[in-house]
C-alpha positions as CSV (number, residue, x, y, z in Angstrom):
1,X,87.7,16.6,135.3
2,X,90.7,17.4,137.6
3,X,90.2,19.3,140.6
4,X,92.7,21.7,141.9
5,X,95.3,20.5,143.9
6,X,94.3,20.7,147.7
7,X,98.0,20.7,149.3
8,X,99.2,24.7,148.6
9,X,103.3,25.5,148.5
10,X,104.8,26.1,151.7
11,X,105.4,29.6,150.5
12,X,101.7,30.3,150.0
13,X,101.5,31.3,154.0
14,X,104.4,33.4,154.0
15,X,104.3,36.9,155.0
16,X,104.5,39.7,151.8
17,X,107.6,41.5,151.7
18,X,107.1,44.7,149.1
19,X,110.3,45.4,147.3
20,X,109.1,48.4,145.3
21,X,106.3,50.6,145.2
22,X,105.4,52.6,142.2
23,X,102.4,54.5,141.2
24,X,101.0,51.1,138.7
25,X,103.0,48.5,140.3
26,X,104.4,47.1,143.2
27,X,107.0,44.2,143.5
28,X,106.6,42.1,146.1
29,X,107.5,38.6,147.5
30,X,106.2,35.5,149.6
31,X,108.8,33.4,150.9
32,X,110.8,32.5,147.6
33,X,108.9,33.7,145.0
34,X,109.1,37.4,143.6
35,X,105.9,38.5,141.5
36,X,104.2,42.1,140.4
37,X,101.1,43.3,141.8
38,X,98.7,46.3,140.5
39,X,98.0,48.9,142.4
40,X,94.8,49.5,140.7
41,X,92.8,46.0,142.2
42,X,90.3,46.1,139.5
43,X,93.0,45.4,136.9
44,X,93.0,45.6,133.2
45,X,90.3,45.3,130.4
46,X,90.3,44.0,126.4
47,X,88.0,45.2,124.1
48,X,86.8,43.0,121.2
49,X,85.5,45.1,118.6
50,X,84.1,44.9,114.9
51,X,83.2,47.5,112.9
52,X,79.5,47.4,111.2
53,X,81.5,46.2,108.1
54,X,83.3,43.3,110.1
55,X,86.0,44.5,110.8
56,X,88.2,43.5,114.0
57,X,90.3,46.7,115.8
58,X,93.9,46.7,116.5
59,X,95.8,48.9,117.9
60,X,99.8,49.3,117.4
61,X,101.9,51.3,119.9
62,X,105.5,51.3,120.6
63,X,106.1,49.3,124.7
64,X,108.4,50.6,126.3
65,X,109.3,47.7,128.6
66,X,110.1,45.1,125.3
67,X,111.5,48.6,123.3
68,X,109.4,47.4,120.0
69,X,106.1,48.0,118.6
70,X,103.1,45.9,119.6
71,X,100.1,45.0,118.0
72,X,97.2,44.3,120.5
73,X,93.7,44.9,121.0
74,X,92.2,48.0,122.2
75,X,92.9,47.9,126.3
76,X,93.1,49.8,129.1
77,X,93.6,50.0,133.2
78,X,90.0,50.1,134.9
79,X,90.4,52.3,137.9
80,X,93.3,54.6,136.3
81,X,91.3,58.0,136.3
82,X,91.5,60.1,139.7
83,X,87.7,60.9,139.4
84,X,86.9,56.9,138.2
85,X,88.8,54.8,141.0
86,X,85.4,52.7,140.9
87,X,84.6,52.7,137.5
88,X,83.6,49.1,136.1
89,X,85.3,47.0,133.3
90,X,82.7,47.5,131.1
91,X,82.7,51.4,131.5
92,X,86.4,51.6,131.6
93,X,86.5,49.7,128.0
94,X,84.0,52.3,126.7
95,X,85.7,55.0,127.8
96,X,89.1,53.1,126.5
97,X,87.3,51.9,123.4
98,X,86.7,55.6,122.1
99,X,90.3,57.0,123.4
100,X,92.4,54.5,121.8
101,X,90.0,54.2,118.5
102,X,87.9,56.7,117.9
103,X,84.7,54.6,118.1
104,X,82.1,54.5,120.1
105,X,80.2,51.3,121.1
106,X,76.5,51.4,122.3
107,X,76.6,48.7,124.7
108,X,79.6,46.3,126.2
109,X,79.3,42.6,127.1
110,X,81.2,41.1,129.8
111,X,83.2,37.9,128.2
112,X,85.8,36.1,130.9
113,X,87.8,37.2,133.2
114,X,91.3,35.6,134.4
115,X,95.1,36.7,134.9
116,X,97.1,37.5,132.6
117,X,100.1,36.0,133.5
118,X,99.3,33.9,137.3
119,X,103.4,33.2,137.7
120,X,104.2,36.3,137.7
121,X,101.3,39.0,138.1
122,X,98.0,39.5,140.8
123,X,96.5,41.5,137.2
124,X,93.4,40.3,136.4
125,X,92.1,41.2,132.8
126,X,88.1,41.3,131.5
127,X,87.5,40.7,128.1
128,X,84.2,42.4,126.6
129,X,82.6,42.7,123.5
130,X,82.0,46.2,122.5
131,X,78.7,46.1,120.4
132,X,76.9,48.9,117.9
133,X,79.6,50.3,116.9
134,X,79.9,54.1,115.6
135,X,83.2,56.6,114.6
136,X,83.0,59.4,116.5
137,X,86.8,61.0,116.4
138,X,90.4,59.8,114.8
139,X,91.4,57.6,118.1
140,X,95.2,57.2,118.7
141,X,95.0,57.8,122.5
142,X,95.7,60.4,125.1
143,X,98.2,62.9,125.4
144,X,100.7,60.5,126.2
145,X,100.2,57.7,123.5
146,X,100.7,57.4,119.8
147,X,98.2,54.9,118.7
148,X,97.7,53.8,115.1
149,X,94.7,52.0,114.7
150,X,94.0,49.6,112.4
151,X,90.6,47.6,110.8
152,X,91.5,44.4,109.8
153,X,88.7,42.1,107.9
154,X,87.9,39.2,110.5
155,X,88.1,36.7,107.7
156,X,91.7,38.2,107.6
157,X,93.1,38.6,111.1
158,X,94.8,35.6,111.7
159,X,96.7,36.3,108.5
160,X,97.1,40.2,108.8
161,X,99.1,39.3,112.7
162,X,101.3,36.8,111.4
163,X,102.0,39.3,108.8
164,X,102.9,42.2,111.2
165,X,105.1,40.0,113.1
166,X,106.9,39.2,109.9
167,X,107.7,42.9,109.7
168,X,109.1,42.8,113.3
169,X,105.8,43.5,115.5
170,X,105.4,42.0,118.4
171,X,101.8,40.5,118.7
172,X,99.9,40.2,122.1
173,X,98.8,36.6,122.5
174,X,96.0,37.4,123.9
175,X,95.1,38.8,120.3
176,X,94.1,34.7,119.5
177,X,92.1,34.5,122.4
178,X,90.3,37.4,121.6
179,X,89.6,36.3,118.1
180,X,88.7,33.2,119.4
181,X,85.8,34.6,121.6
182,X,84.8,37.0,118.9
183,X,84.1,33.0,117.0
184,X,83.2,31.2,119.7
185,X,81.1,33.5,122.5
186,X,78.3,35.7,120.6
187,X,76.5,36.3,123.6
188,X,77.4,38.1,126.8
189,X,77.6,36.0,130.1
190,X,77.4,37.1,133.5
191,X,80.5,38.7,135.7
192,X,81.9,36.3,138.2
């Protein structure tokens, strides 16, 4: 196994200059390098769900930032309610779970945890398993999304997305890792 490299970049000491502050983001920079940092420190969560007929949610929504339609997994900021700064992952992707979907899950599992994109973000993003699933309202969001939801067969997924993006979706990558764990991790582990 390789370990991690021990010498760190010269910029790695360098004081953090913040270039913009919003009310999600901040831009900031050490020494050469420019990245995005959320303001919220507990970051992000993605919600791997099936239906009690195996069927994996999606969520599609138009991005602003790429100006196209996505297709992703349920997901949410943890943190992002004024009454909830403190909230967990695994309460935030209930609460996100039922808002985006109209489902409600019984119990969450925490899966990993990592960055979802280390060269260019501090965001840190939980995957958890949503389990015991149960409809409980149409989903599409808040006040200020337009979420169309869709069940897709598991057995069918891989070929449903690379169908969508045919069509001119853009698909979240993270969409294979998710599918992967929903395969691969059938039990919840331990947060870090």
């Amino acid at each position: 196994m390789n370990e991690p490299a021990n010498r760190l970049p010269d910029d790695a000491s360098a004081p953090v200059e913040t270039l913009y502050e919003g009310r999600w983001l901040s831009l900031r920079k050490r020494g050469r390098w420019e990245y995005a940092e959320r303001n919220n420190p507990a970051g992000a969560v993605i919600i791997l769900a099936l239906t009690p007929e195996d069927k994996v949610l999606f969520v599609e929504q138009y991005r602003v930032a790429i100006q196209q339609s996505t297709i992703e997994m349920p997901a949410g900021l943890i943190g992002d309610l004024a009454d909830q700064p403190e909230e967990s992952a695994l309460f935030a992707a209930q609460r996100e779970l039922e808002e985006e979907t109209g489902y409600r899950c019984q119990r969450v599992e925490f899966v990993h945890r990592g960055p979802s994109s280390s060269g260019m973000s501090t965001e840190m993003i939980t995957f958890v398993r949503a389990l015991d699933l149960q409809r409980v309202g149409p989903g599409g969001g808040d006040e200020s999304e337009n979420i169309v939801v869709h069940e897709i067969p598991l057995g069918e997924a891989g070929a449903w997305l690379f169908e969508r993006e045919a069509a001119g979706y853009s698909i979240d990558p993270k969409l294979f890792a998710g599918l992967w764990f929903i395969e691969h991790c059938r039990s919840g582990r331990s947060e870090p």
